[in-house]
Structures are given as structure tokens and as C-alpha cells.
N, C-alpha and C positions, 0 to 999 in steps of 0.2 A: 504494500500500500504506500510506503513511504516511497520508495524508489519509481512508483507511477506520480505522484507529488512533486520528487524533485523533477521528472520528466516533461511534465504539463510547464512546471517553471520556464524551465529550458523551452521549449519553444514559445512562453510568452515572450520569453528576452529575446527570441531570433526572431519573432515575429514586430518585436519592438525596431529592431535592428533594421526588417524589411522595409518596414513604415519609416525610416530615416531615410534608407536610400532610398526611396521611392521619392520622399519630401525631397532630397536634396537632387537627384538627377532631376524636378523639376525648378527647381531654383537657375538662376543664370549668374555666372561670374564665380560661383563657390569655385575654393583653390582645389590645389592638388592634395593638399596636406590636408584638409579637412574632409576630403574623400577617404583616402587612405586612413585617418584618425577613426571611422567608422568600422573600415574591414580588422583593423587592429582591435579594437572595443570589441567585435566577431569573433577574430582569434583566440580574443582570452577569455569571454563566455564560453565558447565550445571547449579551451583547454582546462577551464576552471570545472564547469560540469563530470567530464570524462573524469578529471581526476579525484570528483568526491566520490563518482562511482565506484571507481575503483578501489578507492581505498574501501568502501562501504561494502561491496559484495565481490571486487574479485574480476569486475569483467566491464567494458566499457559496450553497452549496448550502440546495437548499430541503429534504434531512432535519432541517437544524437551525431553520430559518425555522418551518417550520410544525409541528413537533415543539416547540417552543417556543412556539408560538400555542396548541395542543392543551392544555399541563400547565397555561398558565398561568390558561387559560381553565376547564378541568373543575376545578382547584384552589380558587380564588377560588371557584368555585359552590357545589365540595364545601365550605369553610371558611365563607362568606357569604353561600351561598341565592342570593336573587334580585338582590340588592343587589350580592354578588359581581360575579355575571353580567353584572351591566349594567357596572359598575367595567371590566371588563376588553375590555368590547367597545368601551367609550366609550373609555377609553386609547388599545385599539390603533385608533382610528378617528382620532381625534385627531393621534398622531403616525403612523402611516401616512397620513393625509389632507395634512397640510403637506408631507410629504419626496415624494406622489404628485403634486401640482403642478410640482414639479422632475423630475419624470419622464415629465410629457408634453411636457416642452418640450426634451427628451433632454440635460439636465442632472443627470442622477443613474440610475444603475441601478436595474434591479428587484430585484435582491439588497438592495441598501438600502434600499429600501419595504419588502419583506418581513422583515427585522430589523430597524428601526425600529418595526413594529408590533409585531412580536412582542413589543419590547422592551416599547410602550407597553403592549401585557395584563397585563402582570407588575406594570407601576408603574401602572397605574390614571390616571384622566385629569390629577390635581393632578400626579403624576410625568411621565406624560408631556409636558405644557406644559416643564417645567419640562428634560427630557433633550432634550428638542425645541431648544430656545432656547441649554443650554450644548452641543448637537454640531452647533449650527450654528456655534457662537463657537472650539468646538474644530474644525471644517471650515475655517474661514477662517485661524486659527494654523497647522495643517499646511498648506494649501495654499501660504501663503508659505515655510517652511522648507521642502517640497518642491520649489519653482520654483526658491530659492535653489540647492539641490544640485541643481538638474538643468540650473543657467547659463540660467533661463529666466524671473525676473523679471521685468524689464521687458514683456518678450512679455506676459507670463500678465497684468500688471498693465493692458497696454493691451487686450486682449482683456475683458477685467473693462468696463472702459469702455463697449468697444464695444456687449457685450450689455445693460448699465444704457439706453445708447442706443437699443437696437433695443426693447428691453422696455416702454420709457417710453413708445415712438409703436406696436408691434406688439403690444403685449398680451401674448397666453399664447403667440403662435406660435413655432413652432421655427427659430432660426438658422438662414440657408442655410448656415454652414462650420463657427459654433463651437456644435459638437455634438458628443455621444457617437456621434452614427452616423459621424463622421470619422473616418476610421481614422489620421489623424497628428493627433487630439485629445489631448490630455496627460488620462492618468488616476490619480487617485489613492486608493488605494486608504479609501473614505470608509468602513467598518465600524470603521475606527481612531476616526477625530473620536466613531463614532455608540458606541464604547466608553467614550472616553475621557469624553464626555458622561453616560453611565448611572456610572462610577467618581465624577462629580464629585457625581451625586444620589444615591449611595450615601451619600460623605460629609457630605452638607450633613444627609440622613437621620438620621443618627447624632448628629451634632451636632446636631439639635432633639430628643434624645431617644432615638431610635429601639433597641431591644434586640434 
């Protein structure tokens, strides 16, 4: 019940979000920066949602993944024509394409391919390089304060080794143990790092200007 609650939430705030771009592609004169200040405001509802889900049940539901691909995508097109269009397909291809290499080698879930991309529609391919790079730096921060609190350091740290190992002489192949198809694999719930990374290009956003 709760997580159908927070779900209605989340599309009132995309649906708030459509009602801006809508209002502002009929405006004339609005800047570039206060276009883009809109799909950023998108970015981090859709990255903020996924990640309480996740933390809350373990799995980022695809009404908010592709309900978030959808706004972010007809938005940009309605607001930017063709340029848009391209803007947001190349984003979410960009960062859905990096976090989708960790997912064939069953190091990352499909919930965080599909909010990662989402994420990257909204921020367009300059944001998404850039959300890409700080929620891998915020994935590597949590994963140690997580090992810490779970007495499992060392472990996680000699496992880390291991797969640089196997990766170095095996390529893309998937671990025979240390995998997400493990069921005594440690998981942590990554829609957080892949938050805290769109929170960090928010700010950086703003600080070069951004309105």
C-alpha cells in the first residue's frame, strides 16, 4: 500500500514537471538554462524516487523507470524539436550503455540500467557523462560504508581483487561465484550512489549558472 502511495506521488511530481514544460515551450524568449533547470529538477525526482524504493523493498519498479524515460523524452522534443530528441536519446544511451556492461556480467541490476537511463534522458548526454562518473564514485563510497556496517570489509575488499583478476584475463565474462545470480552475494542497494550522483550534477548545474 505504501509503495503504491509513494508511486501515485511520483507521477504527480512528473506530471507537475509535464505541466512546466508544457507552460514553458509555450512561453517565448525562456533561456536555455531554465529549460534545462526543468529536465535537471526530472533527473533528481526520478533519481530520488528509485532510490527510496530501493532502499525500501529491494527493486526499482519499472512504472517509475520508464514513466521517467517517457516525460523526459516527449518533453525535450516538445521544448527542443529534433535536437531535443536526439539530446535525450543520446543521454539515456550513454548512461544506460556504461551501467549495461555491469549488467551483463551480473554486477548490477536491471532496475539500475533502467534509472540510470532514465536518469541520463532528462540530463542529456554532457549530464549524463558527467552523473555517470560521480555514481560510480558515489557507488564505491557506499559500498565501503556498507561492508563496514555489515563486519564485511575485508571480504568485500578481497573479492574487489578477485574480480579486477578474473576481469583482466576473462574479459566481459561473468564470475563463476561473485555474482548477483549468488544468492549469498552482498547487495547494495545502488539507486542510492545513482541519486546521490544526479544530487551532485544538480549542484555542480547550478553552480555554473544554471536557473
Amino acid at each position: 500500500m505504501g509503495q503504491e502511495v509513494r508511486i501515485q506521488r511520483f507521477g504527480s511530481a512528473l506530471s507537475w514537471l509535464s505541466d512546466a514544460v508544457r507552460i514553458s515551450s509555450n512561453q517565448q524568449g525562456g533561456s536555455l538554462m531554465t529549460t534545462e533547470s526543468l529536465f535537471m529538477a526530472g533527473a533528481l525526482i526520478v533519481a530520488g524516487v528509485g532510490a527510496i524504493t530501493d532502499v525500501m523493498t529491494r527493486r526499482i519498479p519499472n512504472k517509475v523507470t520508464y514513466l521517467g524515460m517517457m516525460v523526459a523524452i516527449a518533453g525535450r522534443f516538445a521544448l527542443q524539436g529534433w535536437h531535443g530528441l536526439g539530446s535525450a536519446i543520446g543521454g539515456g544511451l550513454i548512461a544506460g550503455g556504461a551501467f549495461l556492461v555491469l549488467f551483463l556480467i551480473h554486477a548490477m541490476g536491471a532496475g539500475d540500467v533502467k534509472l540510470i537511463t532514465a536518469v541520463g534522458c532528462f540530463a542529456g548526454p554532457g549530464g549524463a557523462i558527467e552523473i555517470v562518473l560521480a555514481s560510480a564514485i558515489a557507488g564505491g563510497i557506499f559500498a565501503i560504508i556498507y561492508s563496514l556496517w555489515q563486519g564485511r570489509l575485508r571480504t568485500v575488499l578481497a573479492n574487489a581483487g578477485k574480480l579486477i583478476r578474473f576481469h583482466a584475463t576473462a574479459g566481459a565474462e561473468v564470475h563463476p561465484s561473485l555474482n548477483l545470480s549468488n544468492p549469498l552475494a552482498a547487495r547494495m542497494p545502488y539507486g542510492v550512489a545513482i541519486a546521490a550522483g544526479v544530487l551532485y550534477s544538480v549542484l555542480a548545474f547550478y553552480r555554473r549558472g544554471g536557473i
